[in-house]
C-alpha positions in Angstrom: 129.4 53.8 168.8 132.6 55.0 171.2 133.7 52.3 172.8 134.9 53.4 176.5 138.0 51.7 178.0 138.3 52.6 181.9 141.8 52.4 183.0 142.4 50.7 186.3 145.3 50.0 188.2 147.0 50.7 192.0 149.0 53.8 192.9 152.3 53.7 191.2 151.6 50.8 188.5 151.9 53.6 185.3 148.2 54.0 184.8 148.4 57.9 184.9 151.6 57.7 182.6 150.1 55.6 180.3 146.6 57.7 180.4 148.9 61.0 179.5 150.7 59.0 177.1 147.3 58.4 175.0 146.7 62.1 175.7 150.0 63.3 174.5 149.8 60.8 171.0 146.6 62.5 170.3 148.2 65.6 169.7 150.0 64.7 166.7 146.6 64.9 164.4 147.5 63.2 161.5 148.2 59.6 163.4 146.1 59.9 167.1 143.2 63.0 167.0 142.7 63.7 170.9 140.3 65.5 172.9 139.6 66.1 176.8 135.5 65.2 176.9 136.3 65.6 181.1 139.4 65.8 182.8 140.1 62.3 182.9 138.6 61.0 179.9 140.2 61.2 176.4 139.1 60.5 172.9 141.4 58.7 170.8 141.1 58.0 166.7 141.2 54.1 166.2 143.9 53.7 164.2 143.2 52.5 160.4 145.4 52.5 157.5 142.2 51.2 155.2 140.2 54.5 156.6 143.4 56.4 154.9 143.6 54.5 151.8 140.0 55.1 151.1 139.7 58.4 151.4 143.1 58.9 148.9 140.9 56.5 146.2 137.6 58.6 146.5 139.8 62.2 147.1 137.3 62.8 150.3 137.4 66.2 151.6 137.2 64.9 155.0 138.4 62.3 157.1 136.5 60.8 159.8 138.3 57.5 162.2 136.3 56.0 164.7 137.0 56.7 168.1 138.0 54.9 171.7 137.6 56.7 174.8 140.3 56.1 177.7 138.7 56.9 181.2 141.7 57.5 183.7 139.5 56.3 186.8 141.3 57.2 190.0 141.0 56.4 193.8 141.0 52.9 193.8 142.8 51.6 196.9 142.1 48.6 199.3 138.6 49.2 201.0 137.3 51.3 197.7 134.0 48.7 197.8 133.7 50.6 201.6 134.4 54.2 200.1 138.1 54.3 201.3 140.1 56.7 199.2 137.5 58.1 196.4 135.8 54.4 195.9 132.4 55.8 195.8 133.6 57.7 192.7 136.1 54.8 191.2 132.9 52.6 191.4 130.0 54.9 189.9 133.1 55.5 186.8 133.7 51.9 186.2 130.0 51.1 185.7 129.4 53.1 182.8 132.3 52.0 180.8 132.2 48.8 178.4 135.6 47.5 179.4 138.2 47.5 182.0 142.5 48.0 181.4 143.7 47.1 184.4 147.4 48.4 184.6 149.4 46.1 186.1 152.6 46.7 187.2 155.5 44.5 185.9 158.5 46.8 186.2 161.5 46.9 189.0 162.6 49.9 189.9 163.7 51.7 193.4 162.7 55.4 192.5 159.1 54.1 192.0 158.0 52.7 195.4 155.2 50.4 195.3 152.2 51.2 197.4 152.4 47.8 198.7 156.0 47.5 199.3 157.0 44.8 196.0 156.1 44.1 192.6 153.8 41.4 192.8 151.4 41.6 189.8 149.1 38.8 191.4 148.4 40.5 194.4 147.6 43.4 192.8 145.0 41.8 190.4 143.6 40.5 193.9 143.1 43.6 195.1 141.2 45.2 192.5 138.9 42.2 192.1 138.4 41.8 195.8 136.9 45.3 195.7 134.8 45.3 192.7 133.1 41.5 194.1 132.8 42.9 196.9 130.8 45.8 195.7 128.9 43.6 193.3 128.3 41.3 196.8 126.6 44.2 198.2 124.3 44.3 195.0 123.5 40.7 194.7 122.7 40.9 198.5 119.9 43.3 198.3 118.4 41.6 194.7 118.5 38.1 196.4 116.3 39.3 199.7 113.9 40.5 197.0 114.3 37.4 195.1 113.8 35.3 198.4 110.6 37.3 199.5 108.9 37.3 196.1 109.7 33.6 196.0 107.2 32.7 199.1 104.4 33.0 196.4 105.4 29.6 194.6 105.9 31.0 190.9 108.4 28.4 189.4 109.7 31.6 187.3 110.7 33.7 190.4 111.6 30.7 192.2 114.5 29.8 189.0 115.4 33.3 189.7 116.0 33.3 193.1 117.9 29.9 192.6 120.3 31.5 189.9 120.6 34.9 192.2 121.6 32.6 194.8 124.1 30.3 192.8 126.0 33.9 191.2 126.0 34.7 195.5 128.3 32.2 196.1 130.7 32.1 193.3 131.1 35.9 194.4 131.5 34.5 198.3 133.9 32.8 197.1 135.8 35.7 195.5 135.4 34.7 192.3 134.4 37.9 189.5 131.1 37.5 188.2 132.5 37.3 184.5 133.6 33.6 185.5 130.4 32.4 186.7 129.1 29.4 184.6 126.2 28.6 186.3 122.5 29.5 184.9 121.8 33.4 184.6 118.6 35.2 182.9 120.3 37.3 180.8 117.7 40.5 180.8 118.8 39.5 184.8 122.6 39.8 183.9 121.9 43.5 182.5 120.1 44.4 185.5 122.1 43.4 188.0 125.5 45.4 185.7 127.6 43.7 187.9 131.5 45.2 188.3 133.4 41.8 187.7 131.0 41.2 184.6 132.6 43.9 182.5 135.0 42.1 180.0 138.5 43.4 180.9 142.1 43.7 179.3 145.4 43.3 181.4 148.5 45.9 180.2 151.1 44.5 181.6 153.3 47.9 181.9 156.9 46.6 181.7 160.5 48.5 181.1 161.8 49.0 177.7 164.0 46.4 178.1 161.0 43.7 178.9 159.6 44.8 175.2 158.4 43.1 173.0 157.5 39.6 175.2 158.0 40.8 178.5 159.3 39.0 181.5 158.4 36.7 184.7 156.1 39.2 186.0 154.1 39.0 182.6 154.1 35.6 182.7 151.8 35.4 186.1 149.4 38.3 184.4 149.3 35.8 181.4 148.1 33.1 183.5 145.7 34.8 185.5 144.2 36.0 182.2 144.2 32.7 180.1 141.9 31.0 183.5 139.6 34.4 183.0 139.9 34.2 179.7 141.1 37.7 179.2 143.4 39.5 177.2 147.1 40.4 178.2 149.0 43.3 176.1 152.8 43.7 176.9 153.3 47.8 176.8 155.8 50.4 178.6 153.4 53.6 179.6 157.3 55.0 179.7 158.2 54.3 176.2 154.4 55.3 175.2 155.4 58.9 176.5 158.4 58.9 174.3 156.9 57.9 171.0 153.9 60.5 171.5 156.6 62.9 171.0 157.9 61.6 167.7 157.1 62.4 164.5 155.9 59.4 162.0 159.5 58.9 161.3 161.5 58.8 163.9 158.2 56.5 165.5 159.1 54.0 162.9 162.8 54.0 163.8 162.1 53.7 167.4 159.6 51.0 167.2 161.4 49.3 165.2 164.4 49.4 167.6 162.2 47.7 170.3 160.9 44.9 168.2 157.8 46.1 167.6 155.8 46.6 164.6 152.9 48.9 166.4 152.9 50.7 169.3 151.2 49.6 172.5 148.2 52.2 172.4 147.1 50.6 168.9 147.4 46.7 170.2 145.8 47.8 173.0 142.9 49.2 171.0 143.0 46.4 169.0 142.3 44.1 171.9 140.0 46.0 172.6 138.0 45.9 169.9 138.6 41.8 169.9 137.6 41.6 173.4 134.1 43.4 172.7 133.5 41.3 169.6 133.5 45.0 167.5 134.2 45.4 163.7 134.7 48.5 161.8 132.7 49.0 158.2 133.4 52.4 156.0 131.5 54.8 154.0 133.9 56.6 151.7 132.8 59.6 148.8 134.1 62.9 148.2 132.8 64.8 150.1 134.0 62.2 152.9 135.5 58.9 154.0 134.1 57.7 157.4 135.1 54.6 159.8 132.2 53.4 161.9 132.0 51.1 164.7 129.3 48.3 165.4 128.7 45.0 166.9 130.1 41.7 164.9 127.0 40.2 163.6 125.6 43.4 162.8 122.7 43.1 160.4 122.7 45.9 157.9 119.9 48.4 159.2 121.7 48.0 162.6 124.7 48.9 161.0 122.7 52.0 159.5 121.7 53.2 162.8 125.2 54.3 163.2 124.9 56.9 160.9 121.3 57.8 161.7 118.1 56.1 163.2 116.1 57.2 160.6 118.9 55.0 158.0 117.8 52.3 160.1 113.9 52.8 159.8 113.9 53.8 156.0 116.3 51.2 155.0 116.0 50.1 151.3 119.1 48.6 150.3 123.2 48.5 150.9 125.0 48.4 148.1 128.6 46.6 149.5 132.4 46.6 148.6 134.8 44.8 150.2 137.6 47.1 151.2 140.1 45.2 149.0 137.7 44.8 145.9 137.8 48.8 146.6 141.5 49.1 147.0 142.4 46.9 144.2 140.0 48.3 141.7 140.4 51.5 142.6 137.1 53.3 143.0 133.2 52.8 143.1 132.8 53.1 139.7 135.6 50.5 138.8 134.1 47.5 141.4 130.6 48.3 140.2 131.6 48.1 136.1 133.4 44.3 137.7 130.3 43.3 139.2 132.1 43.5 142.8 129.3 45.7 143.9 126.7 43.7 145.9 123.4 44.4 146.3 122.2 43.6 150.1 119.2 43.8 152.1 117.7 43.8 155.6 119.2 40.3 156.5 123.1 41.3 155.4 125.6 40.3 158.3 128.3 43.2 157.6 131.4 42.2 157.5 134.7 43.9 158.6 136.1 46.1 156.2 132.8 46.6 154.0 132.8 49.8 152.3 128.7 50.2 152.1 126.6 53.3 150.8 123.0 52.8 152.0 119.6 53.9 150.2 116.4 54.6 152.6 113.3 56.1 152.5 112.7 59.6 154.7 
């Protein structure tokens, strides 16, 4: 499964920079494989030293990293919920993806003006969640007339639903996004209604070089906007990201290391990511090749299967499992399986981060 990360942000705040930065890292193959699916969205290898490791132990032909997907989403300004600037496109782009950056501006500087005059990081939060509520206003309008009108017949079940419909209406009257609403919500009612403000979203917080690696006051008000959302806040310069897309593996190491910082912001980012969705990676690793895959935490093993093919899923026997550091420290297959660190799983196997699996099915 890709995971898609939509990139959000004001004019000005660095989204643009940061999206080219992604685009540019992908160019050096051997660290960040990149490719343009549309103009503004980019596929980008998740970063995995295990993936690498594996594939050296089982001397695969081939190897295969799971991938993100950035979407650059443009034309959000105030009044996008009303189709000012290109909202009617910024809106329709944001729906389909599974999580939201928003790019928040947390850098000074006079050559860059702001569209609203000032750096002011909290405002500009507010404005992209005033136009996504009030776009998902606009949808819970129309679902809680039906609600109201199917509710006249008495059924206790439409009458709960109308109740809850009405509840999430005012937390959104409010102004409030929809992924802070504690009140009681169907969830089959949740996916239908694929609000905006449900999405789970990530804040980078795009900074100067000289704000790395902890950032500064401006941070510090994206931090506490996040912690009451319960978000996720990564510290990252889309300027400096530009610069180490042109380094080689190196010279990276020498200039990360010169900021403080032991990864570069596209892989924490990812990593967030990931954290934020509740996602794990498991590998399947032989010599022809060594493959990273992508699935839901809590994954049972035919759902982790599926992955590779639905009929894995149907026809599934067996997984036999190794952890990745049983594999790494033993050294191959062959090695855990003559240690008895080879398991034998079946359907009801939670897979765990880092498994190294090989399944058996039936065609």
């Amino acid at each position: 499964m890709a995971l898609q990360v939509g990139l959000v942000g004001l004019p000005n705040v660095g989204k643009s920079t940061l999206f080219n930065a992604v685009s540019q890292a992908g160019a050096e193959a051997a660290n960040f494989p990149f490719c343009t699916i549309d103009p503004n969205v980019g596929v980008v290898a998740v970063p995995d030293p295990r993936l690498g490791r594996l594939a050296e132990l089982a001397m695969s032909k081939k190897v295969v990293p799971t991938a993100i997907e950035f979407v650059d989403i443009a034309g959000l300004v105030a009044g996008a919920s009303q189709g000012e600037g290109l909202g009617n496109q910024f809106l329709a782009h944001i729906r389909e993806v599974d999580a939201i950056c928003n790019v928040v501006r947390c850098f000074e500087d006079d050559d860059i003006i702001h569209v609203s005059g000032t750096v002011d990081p909290a405002r500009d939060i507010e404005i992209i969640d005033t136009e996504l509520v009030l776009k998902d206003l606009e949808s819970v309008e129309k679902r809680l007339d039906r609600a109201q009108r199917s509710s006249k017949s008495g059924d206790k079940d439409v009458v709960r639903e109308r109740d809850q419909i009405r509840a999430l209406h005012d937390h959104l009257a409010e102004g409030s996004v929809a992924r802070t609403f504690t009140g009681e919500l169907n969830p089959a009612l949740r996916r239908e209604l694929s609000l905006l403000t449900d999405k789970p979203v990530l804040y980078a917080a795009n900074v100067a070089e000289d704000d790395l690696p902890d950032g500064n006051d401006h941070v510090e008000v994206v931090r506490k906007i996040a912690e009451a959302e319960g978000a996720e806040v990564v510290v990252i310069s889309a300027q400096v990201e530009s610069e180490l897309a042109e380094l080689d593996g190196a010279e990276r190491e020498e200039y990360l290391e010169s900021l403080g910082l032991e990864r570069s912001g596209l892989e924490r980012l990812i990593e967030r990511a990931y954290a934020l969705l509740g996602l794990l990676t498991y590998f399947t690793a032989g010599p022809q090749e060594s493959r990273a895959w992508t699935v839901p935490a809590g994954s049972t093993a035919p759902r982790a299967a599926r992955e590779i093919h639905t009929d894995f899923e149907r026809g599934f026997i067996k997984a036999e499992v190794i952890t990745f550091d049983d594999y790494d420290r033993l050294g191959s297959e062959a090695a855990a399986r003559e240690a008895g660190r080879l398991r034998i799983e079946g359907k009801e196997y939670i897979v765990a981060d880092g498994d190294v699996i090989h399944f058996r099915f039936n065609v």
